[in-house]
C-alpha positions as CSV (number, residue, x, y, z in Angstrom):
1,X,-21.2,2.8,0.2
2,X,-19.0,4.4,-2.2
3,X,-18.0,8.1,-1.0
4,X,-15.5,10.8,-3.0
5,X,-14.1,14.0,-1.8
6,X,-15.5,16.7,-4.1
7,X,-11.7,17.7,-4.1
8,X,-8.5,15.3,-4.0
9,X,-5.0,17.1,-3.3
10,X,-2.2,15.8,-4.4
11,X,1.7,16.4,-4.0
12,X,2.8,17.7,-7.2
13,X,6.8,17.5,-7.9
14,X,8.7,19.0,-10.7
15,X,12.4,18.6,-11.0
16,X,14.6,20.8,-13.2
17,X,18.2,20.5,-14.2
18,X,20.5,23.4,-15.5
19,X,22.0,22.4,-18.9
20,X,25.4,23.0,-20.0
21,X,26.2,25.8,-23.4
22,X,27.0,22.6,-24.7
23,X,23.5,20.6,-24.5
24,X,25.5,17.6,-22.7
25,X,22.7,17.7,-19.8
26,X,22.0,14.0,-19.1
27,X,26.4,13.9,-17.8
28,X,26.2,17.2,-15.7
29,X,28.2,17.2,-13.1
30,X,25.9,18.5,-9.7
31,X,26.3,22.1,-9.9
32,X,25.1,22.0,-13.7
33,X,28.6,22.7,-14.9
34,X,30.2,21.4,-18.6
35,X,31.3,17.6,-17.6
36,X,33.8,18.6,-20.9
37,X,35.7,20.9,-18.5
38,X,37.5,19.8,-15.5
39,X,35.2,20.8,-12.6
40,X,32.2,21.2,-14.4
41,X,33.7,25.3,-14.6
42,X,30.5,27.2,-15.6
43,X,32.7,30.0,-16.8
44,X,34.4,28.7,-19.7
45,X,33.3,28.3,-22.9
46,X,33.3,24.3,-23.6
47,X,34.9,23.6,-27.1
48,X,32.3,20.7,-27.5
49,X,29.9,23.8,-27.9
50,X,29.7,23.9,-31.8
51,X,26.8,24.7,-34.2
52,X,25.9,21.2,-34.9
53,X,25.0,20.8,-31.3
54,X,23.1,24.3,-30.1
55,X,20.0,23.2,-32.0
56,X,20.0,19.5,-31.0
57,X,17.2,18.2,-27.9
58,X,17.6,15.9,-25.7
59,X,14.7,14.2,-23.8
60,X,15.1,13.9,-20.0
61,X,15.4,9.7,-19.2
62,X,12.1,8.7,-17.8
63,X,11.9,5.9,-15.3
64,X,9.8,3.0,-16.6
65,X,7.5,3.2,-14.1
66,X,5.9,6.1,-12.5
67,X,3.4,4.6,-9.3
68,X,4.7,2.2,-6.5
69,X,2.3,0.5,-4.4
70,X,3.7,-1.0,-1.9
71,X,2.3,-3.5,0.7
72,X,3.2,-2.7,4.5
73,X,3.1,-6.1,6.6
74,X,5.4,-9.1,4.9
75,X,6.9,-6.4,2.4
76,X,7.8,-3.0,3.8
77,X,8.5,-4.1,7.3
78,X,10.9,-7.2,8.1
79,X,10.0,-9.8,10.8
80,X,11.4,-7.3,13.3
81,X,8.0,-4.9,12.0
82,X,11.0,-2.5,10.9
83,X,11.9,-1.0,7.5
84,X,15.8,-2.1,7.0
85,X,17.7,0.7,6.4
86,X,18.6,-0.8,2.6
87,X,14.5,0.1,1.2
88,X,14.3,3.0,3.0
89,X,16.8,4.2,1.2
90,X,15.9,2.3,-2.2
91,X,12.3,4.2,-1.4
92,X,13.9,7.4,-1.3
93,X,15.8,7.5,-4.5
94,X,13.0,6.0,-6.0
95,X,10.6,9.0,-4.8
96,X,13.8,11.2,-6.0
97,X,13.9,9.9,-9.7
98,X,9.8,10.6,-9.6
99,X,8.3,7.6,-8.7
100,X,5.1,8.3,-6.9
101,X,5.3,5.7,-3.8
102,X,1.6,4.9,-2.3
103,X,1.2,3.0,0.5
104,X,-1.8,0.1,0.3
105,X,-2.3,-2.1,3.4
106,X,-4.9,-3.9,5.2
107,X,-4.4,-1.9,8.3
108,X,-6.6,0.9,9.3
109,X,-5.4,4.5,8.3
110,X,-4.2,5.8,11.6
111,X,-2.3,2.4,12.3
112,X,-0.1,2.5,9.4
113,X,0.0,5.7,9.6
114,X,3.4,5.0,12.1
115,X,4.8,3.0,9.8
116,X,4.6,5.4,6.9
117,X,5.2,8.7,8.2
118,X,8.9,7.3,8.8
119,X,9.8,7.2,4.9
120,X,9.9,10.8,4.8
121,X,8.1,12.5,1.6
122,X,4.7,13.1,1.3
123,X,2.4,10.2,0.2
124,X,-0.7,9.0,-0.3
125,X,-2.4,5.8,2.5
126,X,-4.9,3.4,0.8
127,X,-6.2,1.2,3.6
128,X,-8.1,-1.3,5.0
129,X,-7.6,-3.3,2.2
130,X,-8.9,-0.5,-0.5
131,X,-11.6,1.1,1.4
132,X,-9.8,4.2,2.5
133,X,-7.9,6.6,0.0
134,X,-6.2,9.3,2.3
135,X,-3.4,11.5,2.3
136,X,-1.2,11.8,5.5
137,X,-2.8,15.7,6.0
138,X,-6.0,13.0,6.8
139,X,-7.7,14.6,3.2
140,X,-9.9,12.2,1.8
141,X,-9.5,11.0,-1.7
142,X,-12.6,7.8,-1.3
143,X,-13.9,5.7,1.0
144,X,-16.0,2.3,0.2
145,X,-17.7,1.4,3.5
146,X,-19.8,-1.3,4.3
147,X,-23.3,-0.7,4.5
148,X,-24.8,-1.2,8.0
149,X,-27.9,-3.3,7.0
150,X,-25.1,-5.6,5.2
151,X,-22.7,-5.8,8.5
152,X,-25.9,-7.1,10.4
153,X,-26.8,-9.9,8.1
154,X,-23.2,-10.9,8.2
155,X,-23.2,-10.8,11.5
156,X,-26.2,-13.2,12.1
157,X,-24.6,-15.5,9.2
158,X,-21.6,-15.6,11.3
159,X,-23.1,-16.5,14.7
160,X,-20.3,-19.1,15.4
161,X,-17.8,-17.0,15.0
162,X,-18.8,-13.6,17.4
163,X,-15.8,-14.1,19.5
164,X,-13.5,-13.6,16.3
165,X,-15.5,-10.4,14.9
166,X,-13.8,-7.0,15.1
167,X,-16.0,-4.0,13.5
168,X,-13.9,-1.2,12.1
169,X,-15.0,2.4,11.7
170,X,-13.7,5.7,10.3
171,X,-12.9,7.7,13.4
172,X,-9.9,8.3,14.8
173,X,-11.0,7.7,18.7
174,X,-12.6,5.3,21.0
175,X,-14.8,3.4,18.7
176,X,-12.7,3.1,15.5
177,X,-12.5,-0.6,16.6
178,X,-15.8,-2.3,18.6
179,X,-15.7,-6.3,19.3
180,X,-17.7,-8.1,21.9
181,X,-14.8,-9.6,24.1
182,X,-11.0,-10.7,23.3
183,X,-11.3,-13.9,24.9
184,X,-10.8,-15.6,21.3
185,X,-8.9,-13.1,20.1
186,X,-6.0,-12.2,22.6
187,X,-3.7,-15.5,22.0
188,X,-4.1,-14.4,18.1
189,X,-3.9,-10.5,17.6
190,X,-2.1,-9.7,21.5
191,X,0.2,-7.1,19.7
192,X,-2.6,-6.0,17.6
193,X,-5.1,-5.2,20.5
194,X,-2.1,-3.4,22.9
195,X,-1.6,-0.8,20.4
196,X,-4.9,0.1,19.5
197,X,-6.2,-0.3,23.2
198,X,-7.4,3.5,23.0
199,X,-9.9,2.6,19.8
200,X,-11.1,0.1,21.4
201,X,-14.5,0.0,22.7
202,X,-16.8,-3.2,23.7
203,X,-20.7,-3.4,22.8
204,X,-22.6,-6.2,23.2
205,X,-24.4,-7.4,20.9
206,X,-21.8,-5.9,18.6
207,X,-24.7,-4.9,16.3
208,X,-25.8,-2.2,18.5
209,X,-22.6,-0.4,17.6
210,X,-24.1,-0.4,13.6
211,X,-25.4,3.2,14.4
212,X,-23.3,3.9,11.1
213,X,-21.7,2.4,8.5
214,X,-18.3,0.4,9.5
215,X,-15.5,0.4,7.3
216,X,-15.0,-3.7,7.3
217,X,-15.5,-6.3,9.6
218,X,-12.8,-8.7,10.8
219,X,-12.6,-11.9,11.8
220,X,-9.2,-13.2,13.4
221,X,-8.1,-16.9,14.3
222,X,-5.9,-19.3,13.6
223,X,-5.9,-20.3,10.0
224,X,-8.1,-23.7,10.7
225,X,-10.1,-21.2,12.6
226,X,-10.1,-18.8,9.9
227,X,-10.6,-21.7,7.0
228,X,-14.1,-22.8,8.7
229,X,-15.3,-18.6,9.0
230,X,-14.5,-18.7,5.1
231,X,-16.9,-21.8,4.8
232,X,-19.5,-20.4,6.5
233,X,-19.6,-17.3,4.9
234,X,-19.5,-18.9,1.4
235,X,-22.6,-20.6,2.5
236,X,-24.1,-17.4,3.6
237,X,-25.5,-15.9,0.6
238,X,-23.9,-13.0,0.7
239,X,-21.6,-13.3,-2.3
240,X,-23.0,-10.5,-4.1
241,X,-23.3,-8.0,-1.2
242,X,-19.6,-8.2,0.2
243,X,-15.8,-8.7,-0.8
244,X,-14.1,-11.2,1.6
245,X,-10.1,-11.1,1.8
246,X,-7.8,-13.6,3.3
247,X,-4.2,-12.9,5.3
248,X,-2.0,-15.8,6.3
249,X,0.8,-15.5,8.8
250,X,1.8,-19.2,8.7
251,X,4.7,-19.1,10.9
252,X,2.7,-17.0,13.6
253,X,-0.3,-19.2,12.9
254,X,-2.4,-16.0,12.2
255,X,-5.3,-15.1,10.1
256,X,-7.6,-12.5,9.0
257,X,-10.8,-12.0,6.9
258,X,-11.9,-9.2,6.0
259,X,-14.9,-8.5,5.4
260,X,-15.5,-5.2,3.2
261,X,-18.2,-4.1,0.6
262,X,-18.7,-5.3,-2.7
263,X,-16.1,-4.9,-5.1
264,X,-13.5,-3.4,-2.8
265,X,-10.3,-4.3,-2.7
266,X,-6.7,-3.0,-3.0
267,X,-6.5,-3.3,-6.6
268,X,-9.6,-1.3,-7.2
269,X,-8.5,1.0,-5.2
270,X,-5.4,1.2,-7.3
271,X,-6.4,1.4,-10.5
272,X,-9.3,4.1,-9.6
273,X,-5.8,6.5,-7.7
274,X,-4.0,5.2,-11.0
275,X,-6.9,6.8,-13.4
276,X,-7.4,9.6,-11.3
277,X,-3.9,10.1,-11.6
278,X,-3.3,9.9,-15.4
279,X,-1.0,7.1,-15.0
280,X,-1.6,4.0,-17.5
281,X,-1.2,0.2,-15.6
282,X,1.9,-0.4,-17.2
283,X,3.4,2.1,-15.5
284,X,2.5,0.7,-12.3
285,X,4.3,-1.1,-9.8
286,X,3.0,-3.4,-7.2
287,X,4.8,-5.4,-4.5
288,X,3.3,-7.7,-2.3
289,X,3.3,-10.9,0.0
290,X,-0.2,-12.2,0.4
291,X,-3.8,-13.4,-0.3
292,X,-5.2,-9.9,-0.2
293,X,-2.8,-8.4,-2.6
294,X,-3.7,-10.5,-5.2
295,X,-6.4,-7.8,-6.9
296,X,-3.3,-5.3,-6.7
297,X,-0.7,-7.5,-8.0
298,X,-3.1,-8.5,-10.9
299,X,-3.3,-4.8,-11.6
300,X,-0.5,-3.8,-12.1
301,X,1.7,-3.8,-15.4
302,X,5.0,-4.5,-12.5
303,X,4.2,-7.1,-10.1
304,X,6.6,-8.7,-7.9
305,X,6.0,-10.9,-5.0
306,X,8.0,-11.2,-2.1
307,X,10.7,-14.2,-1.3
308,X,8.1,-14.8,1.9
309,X,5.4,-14.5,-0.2
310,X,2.5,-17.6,0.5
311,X,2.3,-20.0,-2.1
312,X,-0.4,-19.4,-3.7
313,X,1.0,-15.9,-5.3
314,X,3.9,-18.0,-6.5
315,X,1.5,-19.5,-9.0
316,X,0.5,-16.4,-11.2
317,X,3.6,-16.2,-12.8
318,X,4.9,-12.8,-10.8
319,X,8.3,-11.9,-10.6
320,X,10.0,-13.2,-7.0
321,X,12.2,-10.5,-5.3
322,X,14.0,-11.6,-2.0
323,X,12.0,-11.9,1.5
324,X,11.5,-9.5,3.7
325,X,14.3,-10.3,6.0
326,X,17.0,-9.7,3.0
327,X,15.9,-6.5,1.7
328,X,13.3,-7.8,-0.7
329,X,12.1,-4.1,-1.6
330,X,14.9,-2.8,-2.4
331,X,16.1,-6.3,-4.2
332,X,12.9,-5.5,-6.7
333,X,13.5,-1.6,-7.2
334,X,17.0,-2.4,-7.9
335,X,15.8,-4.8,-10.7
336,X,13.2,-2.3,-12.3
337,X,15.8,1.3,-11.7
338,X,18.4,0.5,-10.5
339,X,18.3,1.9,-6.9
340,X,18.3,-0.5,-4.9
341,X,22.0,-1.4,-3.8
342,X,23.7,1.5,-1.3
């Protein structure tokens, strides 16, 4: 169930340079001074000032691309789960030059919410894979949850699997995340479950907690594990009712489905901020590592895959920045304006 906020705020930035007598404004010095005079003096008059150039304009250079959506686990975070201090400061001369930087991840809004309050500026969270479109002051741009009736068919199609289903739900307190037990789910999501032990809450048969509508449902495994859950609910008939998303953690032999309404993803959440915003695809920028950024990826007019990226992404023809363990962000901000090396 689609939902809007009847109002969406947004950070609006404007940036203003002082322009020399001379109109010489794109090789000001800092202070706004005549880069004709030694010291940029403001005082004197520059001799490059002559009637041939009061008249003349000069457009302000505008960065080819004005929205960043950048993926959090595989792409902003290195295998440590840190951002290396080389894209956070690519990020910040990015957001400097205008860029609007929007954080799209498959973790739920207050969990990333960590990771992204470190980069500094004001931006905006989609999460849980497209379903939630919030702003780090917790205002509410859209949320695309998944009908209740929906969760409980998929939940009797997916029998086999109970031990490996998570519900999610849009609270921010015991609750947020209900499963029956972690006795199939500790050896794969350990770290996962420790830092969300105070959302947690245990219901049995997980369908009682359906009191609402949840944001997603989850199932986590290994990847066999995971391959057989995608199987079964291929063969559930549910197709036309729900949008099913694959992660793959190889070397940690981890993966997620997610399970979230029809027609939700992070790519449609992009392009529907990207409208709302006035910004055309072109002048979007994605970066990703994995299954569920494809929809994103394919959105945007920029795409670049990480060196870590699965295989699978390597095929669409998108441009291959370095892993996340060399700087691969700002490898691929570097490429596109030039901000990436210190």
């Amino acid at each position: 169930m689609e939902q809007y906020s009847t109002r969406a705020w947004a950070v609006m930035r404007t940036t203003a340079t002082a322009t020399p007598s001379c109109g010489a404004s794109l090789r000001q010095d800092s202070r706004g001074g005549c880069p004709h005079l030694p010291g940029g003096n403001r005082r004197r008059r520059c001799r490059a000032d002559s009637g041939r150039f009061k008249d003349a304009k000069i457009d302000p250079v505008k960065p080819p691309i004005r929205l960043l959506a950048i993926d959090i686990d595989g792409t902003l975070l290195n295998p440590e789960f840190q951002i290396s201090p080389a894209d956070m400061a690519a990020l910040h001369r990015a957001h400097a030059q205008g860029v609007e930087v929007v954080a799209v991840t498959g973790r739920r809004h207050t969990f990333a919410l960590p990771i992204v309050r470190q980069l500094g500026f004001d931006l905006w969270v989609i999460s849980s894979n497209g379903a939630i479109t919030r702003s780090l002051a917790g205002e509410t741009f859209h949320r695309d949850l998944l009908p209740a009736e929906t969760c409980r068919r998929l939940c009797a199609n997916m029998q086999e699997f109970r031990g490996n289903t998570v519900l999610t739900f849009d609270t921010d307190a015991k609750g947020a995340i209900v499963l029956e037990h972690m006795n199939e789910l500790s050896a794969s999501i350990q770290r996962w479950l420790e830092k969300n032990t105070q959302y947690i809450d245990f219901v049995i048969p997980i369908e009682d907690s359906l009191t609402r509508d949840p944001v997603q449902a989850m199932f986590c495994g290994s990847i066999a594990r995971m391959r057989q859950a995608l199987e079964t609910l291929a063969a559930s008939g549910l197709d036309k009712d729900i949008t099913a998303l694959r992660t793959e953690y190889a070397a940690r032999d981890l993966s997620m489905v997610d399970v979230l309404n029809q027609g939700c993803s992070k790519g449609h959440a992009l392009e529907r901020w990207a409208s709302y915003r006035g910004i055309p695809r072109k002048e979007v920028m994605a970066i990703g590592d994995n299954y569920n950024d494809i929809e994103m990826l394919a959105f945007a007019g920029v795409p670049f895959i990480m060196g870590n990226a699965v295989e699978e992404l390597r095929r669409n023809g998108w441009t291959v920045t370095l892993p996340n363990d060399q700087n691969g962000v700002a490898a691929a901000l570097e490429q596109v304006l030039g901000v990436g090396s210190l």
